[in-house]
N, C-alpha and C positions, 0 to 999 in steps of 0.2 A: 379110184374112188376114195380107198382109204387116205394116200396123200392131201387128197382136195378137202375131205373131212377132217383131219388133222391139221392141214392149215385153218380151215374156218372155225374151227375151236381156238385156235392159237390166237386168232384174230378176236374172237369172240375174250377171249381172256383178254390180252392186253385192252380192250375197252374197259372194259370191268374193271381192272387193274388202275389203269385213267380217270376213270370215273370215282374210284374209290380215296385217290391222289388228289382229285379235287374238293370231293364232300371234305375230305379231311383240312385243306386247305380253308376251304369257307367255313368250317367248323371255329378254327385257330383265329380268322379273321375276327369272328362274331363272338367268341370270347373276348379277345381285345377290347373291340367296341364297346360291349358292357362292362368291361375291367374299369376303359376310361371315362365309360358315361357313369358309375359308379363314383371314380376318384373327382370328379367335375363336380355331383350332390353333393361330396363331402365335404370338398374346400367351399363352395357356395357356404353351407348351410354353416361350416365351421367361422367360416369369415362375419359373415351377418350375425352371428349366435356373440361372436367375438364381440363387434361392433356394439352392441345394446347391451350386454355387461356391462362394456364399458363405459359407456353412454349413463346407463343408471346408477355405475358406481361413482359416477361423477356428481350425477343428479345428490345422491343420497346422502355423499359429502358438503353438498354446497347447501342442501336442506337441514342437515344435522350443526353445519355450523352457522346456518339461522335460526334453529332451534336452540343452540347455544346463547347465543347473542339475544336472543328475546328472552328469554330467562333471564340472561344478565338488566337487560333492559326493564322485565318487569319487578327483580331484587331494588333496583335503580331508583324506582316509581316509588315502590312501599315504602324507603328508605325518605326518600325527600318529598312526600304529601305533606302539604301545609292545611291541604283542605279534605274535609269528607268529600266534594264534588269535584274537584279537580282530580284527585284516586279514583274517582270511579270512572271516569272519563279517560283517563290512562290506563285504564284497566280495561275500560272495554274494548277499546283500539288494541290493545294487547290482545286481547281476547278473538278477538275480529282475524288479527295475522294469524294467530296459533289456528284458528278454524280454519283459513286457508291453506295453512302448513300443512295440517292433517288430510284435509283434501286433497294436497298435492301428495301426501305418503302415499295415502290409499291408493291415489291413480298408480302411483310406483309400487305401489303392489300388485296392484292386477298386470302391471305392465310385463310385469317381472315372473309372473302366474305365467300368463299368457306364454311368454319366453321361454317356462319350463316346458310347458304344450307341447310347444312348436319342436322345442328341443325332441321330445319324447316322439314325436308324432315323426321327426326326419331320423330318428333312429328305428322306430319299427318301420319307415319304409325301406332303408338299409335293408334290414335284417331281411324283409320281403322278398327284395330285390337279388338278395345272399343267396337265400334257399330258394326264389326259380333259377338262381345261375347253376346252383348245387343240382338241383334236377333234373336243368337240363343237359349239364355234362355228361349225368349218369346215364340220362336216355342217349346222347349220342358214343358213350363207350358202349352200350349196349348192341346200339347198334353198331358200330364198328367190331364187337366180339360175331353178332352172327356175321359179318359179314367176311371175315377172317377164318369165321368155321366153314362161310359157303364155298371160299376159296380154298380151302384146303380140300374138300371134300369132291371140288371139279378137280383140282389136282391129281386128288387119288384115280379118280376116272380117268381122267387123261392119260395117264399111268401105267392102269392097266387095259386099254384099249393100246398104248402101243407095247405093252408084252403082250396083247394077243396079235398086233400087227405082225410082231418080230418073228413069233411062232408061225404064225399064220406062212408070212416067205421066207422062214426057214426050212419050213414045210414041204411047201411050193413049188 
């Protein structure tokens, strides 16, 4: 009885033992997974974030040197008015772009607002995404620590059920 009970413990361990080799295994998987669905958000977010900087540092260039040039254009104007009506008609057509130019900043302000947002908003999901992976490591070392104590502690059992085996048919 005692061999047959001693086998079936031994048996019963090495499943546990198996079982424990796998949790750990899908544990390391599911890390990974979230490592690279982690590094996947950040080149997305990093590439697009990229892209529309760019985008508007072009925009802001090509708006600043029509802002340039219509300045130059409207010095142009006040410089060679032959007439009261003809300045003012060159002037309001001036006036007319520069409102539209403004227009067009504005919208690249908000554009560029917006961009900071998005920026701000795909870093705290980051950060989110950080600390449940930080948590849940910590819950699966925890549980890997009881389950490390529960193994050792069938050990000690095992242990000494066979010093009392050994006593027992030395006995015997």
């Amino acid at each position: 009885d005692a061999d047959e009970r001693l086998m079936q413990l031994e048996s019963r361990l090495q499943m546990t033992d198996e079982a424990l080799g796998e949790t750990g295994s899908e544990i390391h998987d599911q890390l990974n997974f979230w490592e690279s669905e982690i590094r996947k958000l950040w080149d997305v977010s990093n590439q697009r974030n990229r892209r529309w900087i760019e985008e508007n540092q072009a925009a802001i260039e090509r708006h600043t040197g029509q802002l340039s040039e219509l300045s130059g254009r409207m010095e142009a104007v006040r410089n060679q008015v032959s007439s009261h009506e003809q300045a003012l008609a060159e002037y309001s057509a001036v006036m007319d772009n520069l409102a539209d130019m403004e227009a067009q900043q504005r919208s690249l302000v908000e554009q560029q607002r917006e961009l900071r947002e998005q920026v701000a908003s795909a870093r705290q999901t980051l950060a989110r995404l950080e600390s449940g992976l930080v948590r849940r490591v910590d819950r699966h070392d925890e549980a890997i620590e009881a389950i490390d104590a529960h193994r050792m502690q069938i050990n000690a059992r095992l242990s000494e059920l066979s010093n009392r085996l050994d006593r027992l048919g030395g006995g015997g």
